[in-house]
N, C-alpha and C positions, 0 to 999 in steps of 0.2 A: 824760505820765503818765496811766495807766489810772484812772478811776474812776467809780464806779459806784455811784446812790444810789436808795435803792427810799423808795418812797412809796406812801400809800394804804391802811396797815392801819390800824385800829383795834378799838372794841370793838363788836359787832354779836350781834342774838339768832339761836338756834337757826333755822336756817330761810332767814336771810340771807345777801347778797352781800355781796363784794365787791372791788374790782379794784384790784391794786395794781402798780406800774409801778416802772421799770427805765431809769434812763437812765445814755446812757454819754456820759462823755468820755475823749477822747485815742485812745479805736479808735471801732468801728463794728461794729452788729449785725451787718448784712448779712453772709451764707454764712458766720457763726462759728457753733458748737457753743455754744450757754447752756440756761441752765435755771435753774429755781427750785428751792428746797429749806429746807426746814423745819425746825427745832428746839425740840421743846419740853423742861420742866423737867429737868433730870434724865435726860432722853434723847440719843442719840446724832443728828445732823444725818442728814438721809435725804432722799433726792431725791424732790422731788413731779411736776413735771414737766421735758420737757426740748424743745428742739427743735436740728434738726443742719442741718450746713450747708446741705442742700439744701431744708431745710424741713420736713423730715418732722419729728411727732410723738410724744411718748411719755410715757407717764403713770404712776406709781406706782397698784396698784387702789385704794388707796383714796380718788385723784385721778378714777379715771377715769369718765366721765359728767356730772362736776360743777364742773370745772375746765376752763379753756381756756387753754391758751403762744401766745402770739402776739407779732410784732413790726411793728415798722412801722419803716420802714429810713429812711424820710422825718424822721419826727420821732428818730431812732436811741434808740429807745424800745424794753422788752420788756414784755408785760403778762403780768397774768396773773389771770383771770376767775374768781371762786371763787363759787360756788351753791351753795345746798342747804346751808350750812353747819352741820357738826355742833363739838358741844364738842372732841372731838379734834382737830378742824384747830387749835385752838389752840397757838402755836407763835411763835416770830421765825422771818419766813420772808426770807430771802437769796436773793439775784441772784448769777447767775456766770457767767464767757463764757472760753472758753478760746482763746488767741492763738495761730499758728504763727508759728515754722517748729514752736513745741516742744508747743503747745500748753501754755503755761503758763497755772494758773488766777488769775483775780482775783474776788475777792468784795465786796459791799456790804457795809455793817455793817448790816443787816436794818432791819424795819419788825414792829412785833407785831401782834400780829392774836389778838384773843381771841373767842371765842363763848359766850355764856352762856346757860344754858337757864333 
């Protein structure tokens, strides 16, 4: 069974980091399709970043410059590196890795992450 538990957010001022991770069990990072994605009150979930099988990158703008998706296949771990943080990145931000042949998706039940100025 797929699952998937993020860790690492909490509450941090304007201006700060920080790195919250992604582990899996029952699949494996490696050459899957995941990404992070964000939720805040009242709002619709929206993708922050993402990275794809072969590794290539991709960021929402208002991830991008300040954010990093990364994995490490070793530890079947996904991170994901937040800088610069402003109030809006406040959010439950969610893990998610899509499996073939169907690519179906599984998600974490998120990590919060607030920023306060």
């Amino acid at each position: 069974q797929v699952q998937l538990v993020e860790s690492g957010g909490g509450l941090v001022q304007v201006g700060g980091s920080l790195r919250l991770s992604c582990a899996a069990s029952g699949t494996i990072f490696s050459n899957k399709p995941a990404g992070w994605y964000r939720q805040a009150p009242g709002k619709q979930r929206e993708l922050v970043a993402r990275i794809l099988s072969g590794g290539t990158t991709t960021y929402a703008d208002s991830a991008k410059g300040r954010f990093t998706i990364s994995r490490d296949n070793a530890e079947n771990t996904m991170y994901l590196q937040m800088n610069s943080l402003k109030p809006e990145d406040t959010a439950v931000y969610f893990c998610n890795v899509r499996l073939p042949p169907y690519y179906k998706e599984y998600w974490g039940r998120g990590t919060q992450v607030t920023v306060s100025s």
